[in-house]
N, C-alpha and C positions, 0 to 999 in steps of 0.2 A: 831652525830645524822644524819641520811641522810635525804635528803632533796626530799619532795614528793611533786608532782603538778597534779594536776588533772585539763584536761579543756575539757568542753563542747566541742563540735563538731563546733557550731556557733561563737565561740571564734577561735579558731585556723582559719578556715575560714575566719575569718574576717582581722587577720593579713596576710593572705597568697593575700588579696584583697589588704590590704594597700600597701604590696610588689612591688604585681603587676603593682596598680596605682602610684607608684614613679619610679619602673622601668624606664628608667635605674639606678636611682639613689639608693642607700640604704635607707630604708625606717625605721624611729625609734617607739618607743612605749612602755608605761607602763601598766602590766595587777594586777590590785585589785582582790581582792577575801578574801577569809576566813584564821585565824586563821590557818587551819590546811591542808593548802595549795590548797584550791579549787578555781581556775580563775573562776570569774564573770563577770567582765568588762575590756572593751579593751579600752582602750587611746590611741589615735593618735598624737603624738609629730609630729614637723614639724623640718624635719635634714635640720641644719643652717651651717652644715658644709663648711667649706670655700672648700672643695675637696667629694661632696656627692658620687660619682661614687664609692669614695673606702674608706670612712667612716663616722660615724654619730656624730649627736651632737644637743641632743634635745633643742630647744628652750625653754630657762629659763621660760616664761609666759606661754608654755605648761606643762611642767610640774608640775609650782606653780597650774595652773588647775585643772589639775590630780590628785594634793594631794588635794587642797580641796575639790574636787568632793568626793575624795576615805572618806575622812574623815566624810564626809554625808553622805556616805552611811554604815560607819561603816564600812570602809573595809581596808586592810593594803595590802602594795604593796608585790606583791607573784612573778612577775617576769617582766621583762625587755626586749624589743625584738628588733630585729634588723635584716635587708635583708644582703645575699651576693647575689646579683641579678646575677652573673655567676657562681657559688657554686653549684657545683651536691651533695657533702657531704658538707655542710658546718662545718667548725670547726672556734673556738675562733681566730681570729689573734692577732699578738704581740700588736698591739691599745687597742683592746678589751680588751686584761690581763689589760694593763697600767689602763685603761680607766674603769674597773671594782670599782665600790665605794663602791657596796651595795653585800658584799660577802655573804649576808643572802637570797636574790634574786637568782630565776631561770633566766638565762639567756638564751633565743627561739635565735634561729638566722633561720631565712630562706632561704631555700638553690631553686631558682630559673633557674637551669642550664640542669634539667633533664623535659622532658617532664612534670611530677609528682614533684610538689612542694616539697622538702627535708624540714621538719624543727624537728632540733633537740635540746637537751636542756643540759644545762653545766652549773654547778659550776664555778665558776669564783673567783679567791682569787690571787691579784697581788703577793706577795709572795710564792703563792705555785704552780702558774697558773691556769691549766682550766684542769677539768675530766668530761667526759660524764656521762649522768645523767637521766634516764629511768622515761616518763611523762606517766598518767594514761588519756586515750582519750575512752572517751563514753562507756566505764566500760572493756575495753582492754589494754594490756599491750603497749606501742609504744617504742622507743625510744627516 
């Protein structure tokens, strides 16, 4: 079955700010939303990575967060995001595949390296790895 996302203008926005404000570092995050893949809300994890510059690792208390927040609002985790703050395309790296848990997740990565924020969105399944994967942004087709 493919996997559909659809986010608000104000959401993608909002992680393309987180990006920026952790710049240089890689910035992480969980987005809730609906049943039938529609992002609602953005999480801000805080990357505790012991190496942030070149990958993430959301803090366990933000994410227990995250899910109870999502859980009050009724909502189930629809994707997972992450910066390459020097990334003109960004794509999954070999972490990301390993590091992939939730293979039912969109996974955003933001690509910070072209004038124009890049963020694109991948499947991710350590087994089979990472295929790009076409998000629905304020009733148009994106990438």
């Amino acid at each position: 079955m493919p996997v559909t996302l659809t986010i608000p203008r104000a959401q993608l926005d909002e992680m393309i700010t987180h990006a920026r404000d952790c710049a240089p570092n890689e910035c992480c995050g969980l987005v809730g939303g609906t049943t039938a893949g529609e992002a609602q809300t953005v999480y801000r994890t805080r990357n505790i990575s012991v190496d942030p510059l070149v990958t993430y690792e959301a803090a366990p208390e933000d994410l227990f967060a995250a899910q109870r927040a999502m859980r009050a609002r009724g909502e189930q985790l629809v994707a997972i995001y992450h910066s390459h703050p020097r990334a003109q395309e960004p794509e999954p790296s070999p972490t990301d595949v390993r590091l992939a848990y939730y293979p039912s997740a969109v996974y955003l990565i933001v690509g910070l390296g072209n004038q124009e924020p890049c963020v694109r969105a991948f499947q991710i399944n350590e087994r089979e790895g990472w295929l790009p994967i076409e998000y629905q942004l304020a009733g148009e087709l994106n990438r």
